[in-house]
Each structure stands twice: as structure tokens, then as C-alpha cells.
MARDO-64853 format. One line per 5 residues: number of its first residue (from 1); their letters; for each residue y negated, z, x of N, C-alpha, C. Coordinates in Angstrom, 1 decimal. Layout:
NUM = A = Y Z X Y Z X Y Z X; ...
This chain:
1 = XXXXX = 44.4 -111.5 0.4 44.6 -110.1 -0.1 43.9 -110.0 -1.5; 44.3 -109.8 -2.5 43.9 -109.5 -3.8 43.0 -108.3 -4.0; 42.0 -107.8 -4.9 41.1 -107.4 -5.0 41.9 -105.8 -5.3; 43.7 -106.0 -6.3 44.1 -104.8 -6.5 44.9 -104.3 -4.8; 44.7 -104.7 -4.1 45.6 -104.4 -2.9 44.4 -102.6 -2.6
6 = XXXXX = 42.8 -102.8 -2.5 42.1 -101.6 -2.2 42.2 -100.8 -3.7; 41.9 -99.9 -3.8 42.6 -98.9 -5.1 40.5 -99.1 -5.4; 40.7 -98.9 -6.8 39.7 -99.1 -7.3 38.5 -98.2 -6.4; 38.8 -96.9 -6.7 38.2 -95.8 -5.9 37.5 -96.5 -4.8; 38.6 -96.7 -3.6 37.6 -97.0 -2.0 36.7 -98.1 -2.1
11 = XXXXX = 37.2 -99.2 -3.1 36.8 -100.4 -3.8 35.0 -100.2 -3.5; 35.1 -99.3 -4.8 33.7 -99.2 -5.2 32.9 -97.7 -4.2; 33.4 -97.1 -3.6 33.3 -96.2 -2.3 32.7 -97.2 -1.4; 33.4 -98.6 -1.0 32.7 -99.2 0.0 31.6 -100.2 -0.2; 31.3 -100.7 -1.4 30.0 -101.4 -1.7 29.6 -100.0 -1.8
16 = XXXXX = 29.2 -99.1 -2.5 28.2 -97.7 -2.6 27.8 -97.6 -1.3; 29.0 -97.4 -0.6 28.4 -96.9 1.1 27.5 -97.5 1.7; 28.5 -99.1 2.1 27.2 -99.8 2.4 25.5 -99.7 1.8; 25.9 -99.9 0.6 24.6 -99.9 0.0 23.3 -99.3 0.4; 24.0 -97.8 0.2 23.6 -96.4 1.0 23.0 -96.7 2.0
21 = XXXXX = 23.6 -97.0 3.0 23.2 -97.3 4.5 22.3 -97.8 4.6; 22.4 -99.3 3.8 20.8 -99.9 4.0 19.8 -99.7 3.7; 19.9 -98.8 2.3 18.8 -98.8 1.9 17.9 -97.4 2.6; 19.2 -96.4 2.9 18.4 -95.2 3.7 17.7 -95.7 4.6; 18.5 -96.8 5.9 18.1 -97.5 6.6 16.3 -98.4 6.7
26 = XXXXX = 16.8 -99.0 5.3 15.2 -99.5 5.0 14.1 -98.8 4.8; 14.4 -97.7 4.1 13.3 -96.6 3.3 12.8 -96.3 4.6; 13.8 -95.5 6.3 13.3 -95.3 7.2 12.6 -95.9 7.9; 12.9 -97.4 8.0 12.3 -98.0 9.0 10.8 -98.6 8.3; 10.6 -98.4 6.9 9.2 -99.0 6.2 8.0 -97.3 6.2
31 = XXXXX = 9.1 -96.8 6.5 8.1 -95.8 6.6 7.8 -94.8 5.2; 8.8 -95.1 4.4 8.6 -94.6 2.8 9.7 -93.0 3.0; 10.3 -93.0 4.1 10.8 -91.4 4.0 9.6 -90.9 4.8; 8.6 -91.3 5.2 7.9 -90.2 6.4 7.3 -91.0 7.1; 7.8 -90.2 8.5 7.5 -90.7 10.0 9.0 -91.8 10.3
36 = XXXXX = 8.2 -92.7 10.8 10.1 -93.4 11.3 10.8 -92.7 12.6; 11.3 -93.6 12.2 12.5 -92.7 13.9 11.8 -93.1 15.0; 11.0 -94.1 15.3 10.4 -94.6 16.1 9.6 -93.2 16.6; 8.6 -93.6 15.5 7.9 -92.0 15.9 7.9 -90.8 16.3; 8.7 -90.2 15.4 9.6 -88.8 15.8 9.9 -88.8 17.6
41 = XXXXX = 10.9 -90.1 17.6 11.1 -90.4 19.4 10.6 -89.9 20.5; 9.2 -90.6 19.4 7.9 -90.6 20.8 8.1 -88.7 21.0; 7.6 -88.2 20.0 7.7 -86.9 20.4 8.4 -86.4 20.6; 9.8 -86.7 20.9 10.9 -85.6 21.3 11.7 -86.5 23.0; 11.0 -87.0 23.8 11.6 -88.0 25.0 12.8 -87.5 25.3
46 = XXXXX = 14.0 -88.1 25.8 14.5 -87.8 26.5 14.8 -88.9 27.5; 15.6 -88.0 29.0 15.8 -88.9 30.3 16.6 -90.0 29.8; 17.5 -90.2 29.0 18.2 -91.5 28.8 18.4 -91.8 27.5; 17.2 -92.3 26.7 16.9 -92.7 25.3 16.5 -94.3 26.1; 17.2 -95.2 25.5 17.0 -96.3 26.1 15.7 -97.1 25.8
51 = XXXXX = 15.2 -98.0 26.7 13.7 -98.4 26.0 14.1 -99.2 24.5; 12.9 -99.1 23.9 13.2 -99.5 23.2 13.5 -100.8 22.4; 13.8 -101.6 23.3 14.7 -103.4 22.7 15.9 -102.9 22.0; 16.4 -101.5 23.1 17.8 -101.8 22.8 18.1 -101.0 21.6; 17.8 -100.7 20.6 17.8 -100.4 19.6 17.7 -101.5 18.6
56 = XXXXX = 17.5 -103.1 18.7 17.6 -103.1 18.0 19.5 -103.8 17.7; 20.1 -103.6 18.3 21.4 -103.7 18.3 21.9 -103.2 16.7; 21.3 -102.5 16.0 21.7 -101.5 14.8 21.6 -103.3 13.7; 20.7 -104.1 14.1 20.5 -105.6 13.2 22.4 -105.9 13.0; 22.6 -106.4 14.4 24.0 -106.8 14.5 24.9 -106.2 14.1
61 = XXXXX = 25.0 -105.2 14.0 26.1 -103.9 13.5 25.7 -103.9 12.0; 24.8 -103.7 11.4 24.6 -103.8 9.9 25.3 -105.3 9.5; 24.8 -105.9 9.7 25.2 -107.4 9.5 26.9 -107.8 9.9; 27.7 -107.6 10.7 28.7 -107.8 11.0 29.4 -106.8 10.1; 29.3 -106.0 9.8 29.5 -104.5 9.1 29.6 -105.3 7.3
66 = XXXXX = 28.1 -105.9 7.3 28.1 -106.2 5.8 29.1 -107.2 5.6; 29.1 -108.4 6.7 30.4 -109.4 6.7 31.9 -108.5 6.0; 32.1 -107.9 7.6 33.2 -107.4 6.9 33.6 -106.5 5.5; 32.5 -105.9 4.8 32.5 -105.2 3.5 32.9 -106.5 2.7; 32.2 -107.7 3.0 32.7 -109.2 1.6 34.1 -109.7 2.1
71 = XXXXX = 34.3 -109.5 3.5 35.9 -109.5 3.8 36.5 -109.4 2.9; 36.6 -107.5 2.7 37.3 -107.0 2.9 37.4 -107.3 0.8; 36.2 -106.8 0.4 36.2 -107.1 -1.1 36.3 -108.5 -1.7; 36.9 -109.6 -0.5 37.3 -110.9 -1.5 38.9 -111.2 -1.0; 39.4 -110.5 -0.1 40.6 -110.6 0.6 40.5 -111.5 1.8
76 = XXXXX = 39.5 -111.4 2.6 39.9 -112.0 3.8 40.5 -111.9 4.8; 41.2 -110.4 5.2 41.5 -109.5 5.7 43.2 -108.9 5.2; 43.9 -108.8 5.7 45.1 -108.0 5.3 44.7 -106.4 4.3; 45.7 -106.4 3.3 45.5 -104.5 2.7 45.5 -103.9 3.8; 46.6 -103.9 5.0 46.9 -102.5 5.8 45.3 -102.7 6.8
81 = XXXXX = 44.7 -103.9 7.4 43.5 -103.6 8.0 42.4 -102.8 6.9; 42.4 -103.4 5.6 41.5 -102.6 4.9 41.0 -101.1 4.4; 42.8 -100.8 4.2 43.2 -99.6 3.9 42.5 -99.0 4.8; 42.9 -99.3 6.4 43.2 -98.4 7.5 41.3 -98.5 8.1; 40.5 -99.1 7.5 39.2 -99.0 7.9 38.1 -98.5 6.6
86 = XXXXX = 38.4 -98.5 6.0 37.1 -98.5 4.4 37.2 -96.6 5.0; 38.1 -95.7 4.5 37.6 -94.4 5.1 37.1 -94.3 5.8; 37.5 -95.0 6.9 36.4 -94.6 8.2 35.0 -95.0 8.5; 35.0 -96.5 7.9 33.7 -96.9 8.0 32.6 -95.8 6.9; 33.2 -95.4 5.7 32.3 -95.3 4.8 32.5 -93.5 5.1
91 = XXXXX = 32.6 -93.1 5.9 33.0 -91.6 6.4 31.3 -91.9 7.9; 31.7 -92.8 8.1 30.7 -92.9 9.2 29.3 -93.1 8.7; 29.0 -94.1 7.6 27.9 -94.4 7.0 27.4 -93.0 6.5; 28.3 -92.2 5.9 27.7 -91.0 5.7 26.8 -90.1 6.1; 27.7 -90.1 7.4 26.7 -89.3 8.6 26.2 -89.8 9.5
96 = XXXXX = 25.5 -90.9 9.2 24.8 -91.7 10.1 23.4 -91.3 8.4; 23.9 -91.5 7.4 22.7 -91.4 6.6 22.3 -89.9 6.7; 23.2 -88.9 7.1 23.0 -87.6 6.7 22.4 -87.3 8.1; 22.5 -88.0 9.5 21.5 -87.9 10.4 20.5 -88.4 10.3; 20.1 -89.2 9.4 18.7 -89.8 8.9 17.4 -89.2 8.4
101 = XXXXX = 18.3 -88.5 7.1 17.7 -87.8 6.1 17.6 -86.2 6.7; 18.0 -85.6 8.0 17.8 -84.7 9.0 16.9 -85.0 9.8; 17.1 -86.2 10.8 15.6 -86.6 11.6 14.3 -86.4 11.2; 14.4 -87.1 9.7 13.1 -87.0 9.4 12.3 -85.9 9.0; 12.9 -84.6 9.3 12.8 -83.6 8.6 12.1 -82.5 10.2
106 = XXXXX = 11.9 -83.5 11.2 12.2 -82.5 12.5 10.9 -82.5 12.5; 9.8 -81.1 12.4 8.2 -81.1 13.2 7.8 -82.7 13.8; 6.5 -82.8 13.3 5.5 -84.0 14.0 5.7 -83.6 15.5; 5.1 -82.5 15.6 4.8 -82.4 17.4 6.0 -81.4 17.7; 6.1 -81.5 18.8 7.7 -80.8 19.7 7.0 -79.6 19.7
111 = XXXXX = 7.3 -78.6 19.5 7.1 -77.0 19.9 6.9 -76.7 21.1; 6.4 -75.9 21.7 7.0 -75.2 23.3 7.4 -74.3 23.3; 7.4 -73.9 24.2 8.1 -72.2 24.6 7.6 -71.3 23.8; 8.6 -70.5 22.9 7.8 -69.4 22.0 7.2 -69.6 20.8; 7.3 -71.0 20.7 6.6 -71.5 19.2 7.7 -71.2 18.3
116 = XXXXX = 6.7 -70.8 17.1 7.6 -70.2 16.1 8.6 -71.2 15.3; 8.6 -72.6 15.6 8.9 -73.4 15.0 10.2 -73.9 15.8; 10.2 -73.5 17.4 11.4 -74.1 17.8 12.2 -74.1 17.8; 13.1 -72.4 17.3 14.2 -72.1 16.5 14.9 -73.0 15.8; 14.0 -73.0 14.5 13.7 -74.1 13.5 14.3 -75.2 14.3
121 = XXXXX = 13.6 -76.2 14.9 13.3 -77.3 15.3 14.8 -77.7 16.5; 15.1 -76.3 17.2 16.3 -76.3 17.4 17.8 -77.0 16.7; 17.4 -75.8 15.5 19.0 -75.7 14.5 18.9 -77.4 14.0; 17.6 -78.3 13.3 17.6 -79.4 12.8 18.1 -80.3 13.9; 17.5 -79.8 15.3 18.2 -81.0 16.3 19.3 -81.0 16.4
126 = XXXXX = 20.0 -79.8 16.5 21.6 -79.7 16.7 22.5 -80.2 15.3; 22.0 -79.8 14.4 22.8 -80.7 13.3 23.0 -82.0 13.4; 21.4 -82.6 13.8 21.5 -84.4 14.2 22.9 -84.6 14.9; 22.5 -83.7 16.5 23.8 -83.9 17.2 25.2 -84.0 16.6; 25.2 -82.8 15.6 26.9 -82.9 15.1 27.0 -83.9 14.3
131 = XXXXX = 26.0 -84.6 13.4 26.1 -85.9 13.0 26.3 -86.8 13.8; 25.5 -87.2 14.7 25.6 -88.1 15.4 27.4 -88.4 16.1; 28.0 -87.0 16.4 29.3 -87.0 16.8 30.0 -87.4 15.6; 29.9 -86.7 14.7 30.7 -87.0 13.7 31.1 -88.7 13.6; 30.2 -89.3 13.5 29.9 -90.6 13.1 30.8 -91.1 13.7
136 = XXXXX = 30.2 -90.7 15.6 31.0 -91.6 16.3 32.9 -91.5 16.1; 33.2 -90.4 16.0 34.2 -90.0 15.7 34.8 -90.8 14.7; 34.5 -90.8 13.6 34.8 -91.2 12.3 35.0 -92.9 12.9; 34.4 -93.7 13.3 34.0 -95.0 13.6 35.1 -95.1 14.8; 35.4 -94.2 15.6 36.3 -94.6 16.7 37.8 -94.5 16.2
141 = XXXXX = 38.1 -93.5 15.0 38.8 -93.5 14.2 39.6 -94.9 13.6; 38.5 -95.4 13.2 38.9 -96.9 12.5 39.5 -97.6 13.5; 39.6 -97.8 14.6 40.5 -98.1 15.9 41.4 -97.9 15.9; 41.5 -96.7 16.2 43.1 -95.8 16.1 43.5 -96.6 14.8; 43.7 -96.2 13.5 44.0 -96.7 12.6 44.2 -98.3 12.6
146 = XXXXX = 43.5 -98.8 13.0 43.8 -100.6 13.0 44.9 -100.6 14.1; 45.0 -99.9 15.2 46.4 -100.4 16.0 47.2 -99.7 15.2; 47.0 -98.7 14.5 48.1 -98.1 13.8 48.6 -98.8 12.9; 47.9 -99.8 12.3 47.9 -100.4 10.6 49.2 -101.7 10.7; 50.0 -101.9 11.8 50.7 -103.1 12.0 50.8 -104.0 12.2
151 = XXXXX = 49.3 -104.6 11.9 49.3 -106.1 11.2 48.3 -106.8 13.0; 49.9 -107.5 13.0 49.3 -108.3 14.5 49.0 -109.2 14.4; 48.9 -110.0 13.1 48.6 -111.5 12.8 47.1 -111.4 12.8; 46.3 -110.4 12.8 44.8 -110.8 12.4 43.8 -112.3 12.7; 43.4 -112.3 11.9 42.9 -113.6 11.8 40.9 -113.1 12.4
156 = XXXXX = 40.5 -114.9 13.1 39.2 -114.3 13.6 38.2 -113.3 12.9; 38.4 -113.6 11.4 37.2 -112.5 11.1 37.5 -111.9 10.6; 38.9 -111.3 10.9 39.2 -110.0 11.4 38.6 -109.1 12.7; 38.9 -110.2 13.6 38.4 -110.2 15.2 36.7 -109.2 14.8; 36.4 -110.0 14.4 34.7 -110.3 14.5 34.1 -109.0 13.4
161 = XXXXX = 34.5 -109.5 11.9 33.6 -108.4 11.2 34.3 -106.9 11.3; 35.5 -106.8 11.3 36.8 -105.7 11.3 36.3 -104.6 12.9; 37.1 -105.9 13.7 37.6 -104.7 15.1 36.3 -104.8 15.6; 35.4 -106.0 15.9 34.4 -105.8 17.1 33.4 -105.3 16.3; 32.8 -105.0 15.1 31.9 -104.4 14.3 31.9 -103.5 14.7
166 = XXXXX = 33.3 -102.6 14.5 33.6 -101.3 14.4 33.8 -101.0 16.0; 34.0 -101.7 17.3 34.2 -101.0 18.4 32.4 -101.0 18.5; 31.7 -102.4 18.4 30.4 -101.8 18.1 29.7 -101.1 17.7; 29.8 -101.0 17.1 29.2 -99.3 16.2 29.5 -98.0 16.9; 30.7 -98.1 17.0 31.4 -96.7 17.9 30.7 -96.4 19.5
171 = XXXXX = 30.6 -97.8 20.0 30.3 -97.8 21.1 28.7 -97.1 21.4; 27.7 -97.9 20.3 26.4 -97.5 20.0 26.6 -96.1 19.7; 26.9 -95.7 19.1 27.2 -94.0 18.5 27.2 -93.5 19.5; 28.1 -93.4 20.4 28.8 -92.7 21.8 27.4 -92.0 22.5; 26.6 -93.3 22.8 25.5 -93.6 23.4 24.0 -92.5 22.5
176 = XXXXX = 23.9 -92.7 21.3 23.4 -92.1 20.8 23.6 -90.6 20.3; 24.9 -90.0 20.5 25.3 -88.7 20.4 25.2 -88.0 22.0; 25.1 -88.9 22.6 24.4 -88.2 24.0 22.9 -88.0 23.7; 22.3 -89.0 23.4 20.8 -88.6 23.7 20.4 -87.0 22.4; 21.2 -87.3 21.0 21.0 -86.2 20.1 21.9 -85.1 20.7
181 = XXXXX = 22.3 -84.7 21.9 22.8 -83.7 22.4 21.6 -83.0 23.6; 21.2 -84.1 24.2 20.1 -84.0 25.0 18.5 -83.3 24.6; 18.3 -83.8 23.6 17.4 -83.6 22.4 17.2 -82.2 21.9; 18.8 -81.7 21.3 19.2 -80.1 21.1 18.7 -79.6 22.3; 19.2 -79.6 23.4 19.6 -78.8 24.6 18.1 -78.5 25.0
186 = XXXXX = 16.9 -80.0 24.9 15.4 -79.6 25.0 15.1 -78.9 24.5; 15.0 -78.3 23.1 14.7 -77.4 22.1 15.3 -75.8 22.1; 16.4 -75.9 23.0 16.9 -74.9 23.2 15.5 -73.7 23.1; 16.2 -72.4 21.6 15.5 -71.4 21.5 14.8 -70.7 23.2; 15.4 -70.3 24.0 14.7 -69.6 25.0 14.1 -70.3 26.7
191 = XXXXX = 14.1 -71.3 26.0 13.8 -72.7 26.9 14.9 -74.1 26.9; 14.4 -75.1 27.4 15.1 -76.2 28.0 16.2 -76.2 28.6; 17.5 -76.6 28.1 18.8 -76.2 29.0 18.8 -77.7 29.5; 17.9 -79.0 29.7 17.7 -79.8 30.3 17.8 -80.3 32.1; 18.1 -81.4 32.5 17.9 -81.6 33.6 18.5 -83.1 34.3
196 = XXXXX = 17.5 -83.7 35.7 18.6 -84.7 35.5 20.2 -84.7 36.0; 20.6 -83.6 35.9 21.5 -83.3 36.6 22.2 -83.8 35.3; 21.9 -83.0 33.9 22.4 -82.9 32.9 22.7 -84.1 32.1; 21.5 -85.2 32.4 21.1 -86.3 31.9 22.6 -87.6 32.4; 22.4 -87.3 34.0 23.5 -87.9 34.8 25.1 -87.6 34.4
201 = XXXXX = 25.4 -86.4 33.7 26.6 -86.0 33.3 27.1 -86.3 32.1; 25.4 -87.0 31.1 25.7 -87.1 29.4 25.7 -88.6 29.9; 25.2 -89.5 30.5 25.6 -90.6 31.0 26.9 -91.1 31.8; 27.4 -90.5 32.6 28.9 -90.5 32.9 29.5 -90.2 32.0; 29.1 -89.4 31.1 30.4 -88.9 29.9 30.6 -90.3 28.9
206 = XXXXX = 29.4 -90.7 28.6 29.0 -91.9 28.0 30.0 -92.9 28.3; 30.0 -93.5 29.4 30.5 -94.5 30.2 32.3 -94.3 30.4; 32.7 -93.2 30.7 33.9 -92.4 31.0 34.5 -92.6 29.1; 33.9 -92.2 28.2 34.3 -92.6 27.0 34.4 -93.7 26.8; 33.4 -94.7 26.9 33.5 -95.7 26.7 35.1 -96.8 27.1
211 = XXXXX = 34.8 -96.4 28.5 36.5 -96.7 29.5 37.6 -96.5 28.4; 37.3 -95.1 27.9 38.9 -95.1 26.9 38.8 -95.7 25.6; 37.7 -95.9 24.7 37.3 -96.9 23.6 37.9 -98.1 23.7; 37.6 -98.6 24.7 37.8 -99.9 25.7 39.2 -100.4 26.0; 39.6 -99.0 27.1 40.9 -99.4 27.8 42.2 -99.2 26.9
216 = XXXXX = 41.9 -97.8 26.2 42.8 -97.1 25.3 43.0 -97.5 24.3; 42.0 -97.7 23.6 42.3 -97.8 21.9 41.5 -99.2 21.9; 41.1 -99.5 21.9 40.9 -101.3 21.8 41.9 -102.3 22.7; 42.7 -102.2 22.6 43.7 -103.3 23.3 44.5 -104.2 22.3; 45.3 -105.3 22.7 45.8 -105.7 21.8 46.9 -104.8 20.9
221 = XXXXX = 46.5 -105.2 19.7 46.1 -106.3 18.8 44.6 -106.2 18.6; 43.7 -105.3 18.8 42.3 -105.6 18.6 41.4 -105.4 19.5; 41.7 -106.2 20.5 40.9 -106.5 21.5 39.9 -106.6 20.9; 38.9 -106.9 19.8 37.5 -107.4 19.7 37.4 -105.6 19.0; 38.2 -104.8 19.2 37.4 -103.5 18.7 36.6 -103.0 20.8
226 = XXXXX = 37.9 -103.4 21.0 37.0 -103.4 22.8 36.1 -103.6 23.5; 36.0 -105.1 22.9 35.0 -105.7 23.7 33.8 -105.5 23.0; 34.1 -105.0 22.0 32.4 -104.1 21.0 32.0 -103.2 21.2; 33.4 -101.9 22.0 32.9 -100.8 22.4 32.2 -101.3 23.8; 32.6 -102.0 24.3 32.5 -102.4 25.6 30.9 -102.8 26.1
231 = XXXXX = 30.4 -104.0 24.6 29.0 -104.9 24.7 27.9 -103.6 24.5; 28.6 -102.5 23.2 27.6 -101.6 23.2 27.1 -100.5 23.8; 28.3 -100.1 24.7 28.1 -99.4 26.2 27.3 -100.0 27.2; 27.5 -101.1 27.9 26.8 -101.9 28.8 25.2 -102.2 27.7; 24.8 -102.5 26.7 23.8 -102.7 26.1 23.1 -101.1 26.1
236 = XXXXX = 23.8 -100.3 26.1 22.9 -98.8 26.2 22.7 -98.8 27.5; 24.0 -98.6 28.3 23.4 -98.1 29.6 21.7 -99.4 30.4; 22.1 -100.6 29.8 20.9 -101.3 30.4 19.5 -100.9 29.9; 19.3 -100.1 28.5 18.5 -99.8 27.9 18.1 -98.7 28.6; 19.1 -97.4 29.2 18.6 -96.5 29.5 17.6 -97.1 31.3
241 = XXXXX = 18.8 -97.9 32.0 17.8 -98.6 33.1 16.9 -98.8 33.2; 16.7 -99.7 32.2 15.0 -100.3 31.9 14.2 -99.6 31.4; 14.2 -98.4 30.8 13.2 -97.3 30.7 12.2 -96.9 31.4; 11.0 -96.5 31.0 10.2 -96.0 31.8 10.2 -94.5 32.5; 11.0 -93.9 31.4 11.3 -92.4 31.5 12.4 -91.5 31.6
246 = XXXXX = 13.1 -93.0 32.6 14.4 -92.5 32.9 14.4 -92.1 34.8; 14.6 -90.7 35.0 14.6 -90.5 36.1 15.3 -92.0 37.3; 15.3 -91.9 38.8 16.0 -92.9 39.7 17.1 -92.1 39.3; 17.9 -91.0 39.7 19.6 -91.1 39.8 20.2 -90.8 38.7; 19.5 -90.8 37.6 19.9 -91.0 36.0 20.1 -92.9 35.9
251 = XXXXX = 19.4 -93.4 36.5 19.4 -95.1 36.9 20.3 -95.6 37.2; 20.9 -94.8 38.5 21.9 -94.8 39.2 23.3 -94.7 38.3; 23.0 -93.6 38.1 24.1 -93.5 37.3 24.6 -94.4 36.3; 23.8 -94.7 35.4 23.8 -96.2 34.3 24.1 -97.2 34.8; 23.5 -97.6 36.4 24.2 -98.6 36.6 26.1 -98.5 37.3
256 = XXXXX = 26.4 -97.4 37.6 27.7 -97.0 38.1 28.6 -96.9 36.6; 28.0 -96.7 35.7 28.6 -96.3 34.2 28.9 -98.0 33.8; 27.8 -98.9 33.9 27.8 -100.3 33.6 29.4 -100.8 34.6; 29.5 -100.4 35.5 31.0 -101.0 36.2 31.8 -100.3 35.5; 32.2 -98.9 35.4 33.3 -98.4 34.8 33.5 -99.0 33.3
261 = XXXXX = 32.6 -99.4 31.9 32.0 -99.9 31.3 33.1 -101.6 30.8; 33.0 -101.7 32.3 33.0 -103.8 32.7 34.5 -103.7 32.6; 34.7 -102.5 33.5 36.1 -102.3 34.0 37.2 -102.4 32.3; 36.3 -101.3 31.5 37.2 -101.0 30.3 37.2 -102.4 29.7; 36.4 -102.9 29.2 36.0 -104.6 28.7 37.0 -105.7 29.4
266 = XXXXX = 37.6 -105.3 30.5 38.8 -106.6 31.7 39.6 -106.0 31.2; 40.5 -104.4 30.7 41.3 -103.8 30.9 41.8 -104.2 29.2; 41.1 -104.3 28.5 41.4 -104.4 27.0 41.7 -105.6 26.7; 41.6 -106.8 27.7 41.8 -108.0 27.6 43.2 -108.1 28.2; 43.4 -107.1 29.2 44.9 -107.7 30.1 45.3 -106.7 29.8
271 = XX = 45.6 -105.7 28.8 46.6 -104.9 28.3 47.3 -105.0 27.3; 48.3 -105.1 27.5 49.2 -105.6 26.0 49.7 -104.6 25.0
């Protein structure tokens, strides 16, 4: 693919984005915006925030991600896969930095009941949440679009930095816009609309999404967008397992989410 096949615009839209990503990425994790996210965490728990190994999954997804950005800008890749992913990827980097540059913005210590700050502390958590959706959205998008884009010849790193980056990422998101929904719902202005009732339901939903990531929209021709939704689903729900401060039938649940999960990962392989 020739360098004129992406229009200058998205061209230079998708090195910027990237860019973007990492370096927000880095500023956060050195500690130069603030508090890191690590921290913030501690103070805001929830039932199914996975321990924390499984976080570092965000290495592989940056990296596979960056792959496919030199893909896609030296022509390793077909125009219609390029076309049909640079919006979405760099629509997702967006609001993955614009939940960044919100987290770090949320109170050191959690409020309680009646603190004048919770409101506050509310409306900042719920925005994360709509970010965090957004993202995944935008990212599961790129999916749709790649079966849409025609091109059945894809070549492995296509497979690899293209479809399985991007079902990875999507998949991690899913997982992560549950816990930033969980998060909100603790801060709820007039108390905690929390519970593990609630916990068990954002983990089925998790898992239940994932099945259609998987079964639905990752099938051939890009099976490796599946098997990414698929590795990052099963890699959260084990994160939420292994927790210390994950209720037993929130446990339960992760592990029943991990078969449905398995199920979508077989189903993307033997659907044509």
C-alpha cells in the first residue's frame, strides 16, 4: 500500500494520536500529571477491579497498536483495512487520554456520605465512565469496519497488529468500563447504588459482551480481532478472581463469565 492510499489528514491524525497516547500514558504512570492511577485506585476499590498484574496487559496493546501504526504508515496492510481502522483507533486514543486527564483530577481521599465534595467527585467519576464507554465503543467499531472493509486476503500482521490489537484493546475496555461504571454508582450523590449483586451483573454483562465481540463481530475474515477480544476478557475476568477484594459470588461469577468467554474464542474460530 503506498503512503498516498491514507489521505494526508488521517496520515498525520494517526502518528499525532499515537503519540498522544503514550506520552499521556507516560506522564501518568511517572507520576508527572499527579497521583498515578495506581493510586487514585487504592482510594476508590471496587468489587471487580482486577488485582493488579492484570493491568499490565495495557504494555501489549500499546506495542501491538504501535506495530500496527508503522503498518499501516509504510503499507503493510491493505488501504480498505487502513482506511477502515485509523478513525477508530485514533477516536479511541482520544478518550482513553480524555479519561486520563479526568482520573487524575478525582479527590485524593473518597468522600462519604454528605461530603461536600461527593457531588463533585460523582459528576468526575461518571464522565470517566462515559469515556471509558466511549473508547470501548469506538475500538469495537474498528471491527465492524474491518469485516466491513472487504479485504479477505489479510496477511499475518494484519492478523496480529490490525485485528487482534484492536479486539484486544476493545476487549480490555469492556472490562474497564464496567469497573468506571461501578466506581460512579459508589459515589452516587445520596449514597452507594453499589452491591454484589450489582458487581455480579457488571461482570455477566462483561462476559455476555465479550461472547458477541468474539462470536459476532470477530469471525472470519478476522478471527485475530476475536481471539483478542476473547484473551482480554478471560485476562480480566482472572484478574478480577485473584483479587483480594473481590467478594466469593462475584468469583463465581468471573469464573462462569471465563466459559462463556472460551465459548466466544471456539465460536470465532469455527464461524465462517
Amino acid at each position: 500500500m503506498a503512503s498516498e492510499d491514507i489521505s494526508p489528514y488521517w496520515k498525520g491524525a494517526l502518528g499525532v494520536g499515537y503519540a498522544a497516547l503514550i506520552a499521556v500514558n507516560y506522564a501518568s504512570l511517572s507520576g508527572k500529571l499527579g497521583r498515578t492511577n495506581a493510586s487514585i485506585s487504592a482510594s476508590y476499590p471496587t468489587e471487580i477491579t482486577p488485582a493488579n498484574w492484570a493491568f499490565s496487559i495495557w504494555g501489549p496493546i500499546f506495542l501491538l497498536q504501535g506495530a500496527g501504526v508503522g503498518a499501516m504508515m509504510v503499507g503493510g496492510v491493505s488501504p480498505e483495512v487502513a482506511k477502515a481502522v485509523v478513525p477508530s483507533w485514533f477516536a479511541t486514543w482520544m478518550f482513553e487520554n480524555f479519561w486520563q486527564l479526568q482520573f487524575i483530577r478525582i479527590p485524593a481521599e473518597k468522600p462519604g456520605n454528605g461530603a461536600p465534595k461527593r457531588a463533585h467527585c460523582f459528576r468526575a467519576l461518571l464522565s470517566c465512565a462515559c469515556f471509558l464507554v466511549a473508547a470501548q465503543t469506538s475500538m469495537l467499531s474498528a471491527g465492524v469496519k474491518l469485516q466491513q472493509s472487504g479485504d479477505v486476503g489479510g496477511s499475518w500482521l494484519q492478523s496480529v497488529t490490525i485485528d487482534f490489537a484492536s479486539g484486544l484493546n476493545a476487549g480490555w475496555l469492556a472490562a474497564a468500563s464496567g469497573i468506571g461504571i461501578w466506581q460512579a454508582l459508589d459515589l452516587f450523590p445520596s449514597g452507594s447504588k453499589t452491591s454484589p449483586r450489582l458487581s455480579q451483573a457488571l461482570v455477566c454483562a462483561v462476559s455476555v459482551y465479550g461472547l458477541y465481540g468474539s462470536a459476532a463481530v470477530g469471525v472470519k475474515p478476522i478471527q485475530g480481532f476475536g481471539l483478542g477480544y476473547t484473551a482480554a476478557t478471560i485476562w480480566a475476568l482472572a484478574g478480577i478472581k485473584a483479587s483480594p477484594g473481590t467478594p466469593p459470588q462475584v468469583k463465581s461469577a468471573a469464573a462462569g463469565g471465563t466459559v462463556v468467554a472460551a465459548l466466544g474464542g471456539l465460536a470465532c474460530l469455527l464461524r465462517t
